[in-house]
Every structure is written in C-alpha cells, then in structure tokens.
N, C-alpha and C positions, 0 to 999 in steps of 0.2 A: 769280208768284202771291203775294199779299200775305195773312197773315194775319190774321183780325176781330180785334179784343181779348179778353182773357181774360174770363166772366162771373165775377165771385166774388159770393159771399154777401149779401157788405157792398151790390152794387152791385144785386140782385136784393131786395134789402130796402128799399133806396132808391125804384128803380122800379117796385114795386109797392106802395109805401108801408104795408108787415108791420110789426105791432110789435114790435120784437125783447123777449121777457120775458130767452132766455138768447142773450148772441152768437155763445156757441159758440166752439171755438177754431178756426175754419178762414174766420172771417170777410172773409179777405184770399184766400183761397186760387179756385181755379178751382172753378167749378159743371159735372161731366163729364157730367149728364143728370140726368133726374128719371123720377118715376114717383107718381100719382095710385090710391091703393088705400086703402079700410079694411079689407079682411082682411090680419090679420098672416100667415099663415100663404104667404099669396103675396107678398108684401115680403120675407120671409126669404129665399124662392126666387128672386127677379128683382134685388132689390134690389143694388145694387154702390157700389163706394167714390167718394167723392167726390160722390155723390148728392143730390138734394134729394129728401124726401117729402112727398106733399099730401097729408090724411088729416083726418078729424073725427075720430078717435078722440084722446082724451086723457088716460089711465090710462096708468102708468109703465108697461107694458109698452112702449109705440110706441118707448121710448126703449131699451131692451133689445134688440128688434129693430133699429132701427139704428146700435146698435153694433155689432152682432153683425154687420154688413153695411157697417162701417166707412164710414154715408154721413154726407155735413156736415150735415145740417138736417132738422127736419122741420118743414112749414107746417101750422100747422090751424087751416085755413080755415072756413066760415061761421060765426063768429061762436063757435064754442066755444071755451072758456075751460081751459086743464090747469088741476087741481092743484097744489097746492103741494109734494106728492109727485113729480110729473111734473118742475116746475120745478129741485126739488133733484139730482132724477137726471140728469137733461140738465145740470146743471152739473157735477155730479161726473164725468160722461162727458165732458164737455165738447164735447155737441153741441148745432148751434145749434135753440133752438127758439121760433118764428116764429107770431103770429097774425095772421089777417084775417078783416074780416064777408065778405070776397070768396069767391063757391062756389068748390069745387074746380074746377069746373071753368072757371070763371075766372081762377084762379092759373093753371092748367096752360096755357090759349089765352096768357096775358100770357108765360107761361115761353118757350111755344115759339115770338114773334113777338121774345124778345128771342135766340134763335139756340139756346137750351139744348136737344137731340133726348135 
C-alpha cells in the first residue's frame, strides 16, 4: 500500500490560490482535516489540531478559538477582509491566516477533492 503525499498549508494555499496576510508557522507542516463553520462556539467543540478552518468571520476571536484548538489555519473565504487586529493576533499565535473571494463552500469542495477529510 503506497501512501498519497502529505497536504501541508504551503501546498493547500497554492492550490487554491488564498492569499496568505499571515503564513502561520505550520506552513510546511501536514493539513489533518478541516472544518467549514461561523459559529465559534461549535469550532471549539469539533475543532482539532492540525486543522484548517473555513469561516467568514473575521474579529480576533476566530484566532483565539483556534488556538485554543491548536489548529494550523484559518481561511476566510468570500471575500471578507480581517482586521488588522485579527492579523496581529494570528501572528503573535502564529497561525496561518488565509483569504479568498472563494465561498466556503467552495474552499471546503476544493479541500476535499485534494484528499484533506
């Protein structure tokens, strides 16, 4: 049995052509799943390490929540824009965070045709 190659960050940013504002540190690192949610309060709950998030929300909370859930990324997709509050906190976390005009739920269909469950 042969194994796929690893998804990482770097290569899921690539492929769906996100603009990275912050790289994140786990940019090289594997992508273990994702999860497509704007309520935080159910992202704290599901949410796991190593994770990408797809989310319009873009108030520094989204980035407190996935730290708190030690996931790599969070995308926020159609077209919203964080703060510059958001951006500084995602840095100082150093998680990556990712836009696109692409809907969520288009990130999420592109996530899961490149193997990430």
């Amino acid at each position: 049995m042969t194994s796929s190659p690893q998804i990482t960050l770097q290569s899921v940013s690539q492929a769906l052509s996100l603009n990275p504002l912050v790289p994140g540190s786990r940019a090289g690192s594997p992508i273990l799943g994702a999860l497509a949610s704007d309520l935080l309060s159910f992202v704290m709950a599901e949410g796991q390490a190593g994770w990408v998030w797809v989310t319009i929300q873009t108030h520094s909370n989204v980035v407190a929540v996935a730290t708190l859930n030690d996931m790599a990324a969070i995308i926020v997709a159609s077209g919203f824009e964080p703060d510059e509050d958001t951006i500084a906190r995602a840095e100082e976390e150093g998680v990556g965070l990712l836009t696109t005009e692409q809907s969520a739920y288009q990130v999420s269909g592109r996530l899961y045709e490149l193997g990430i469950r």
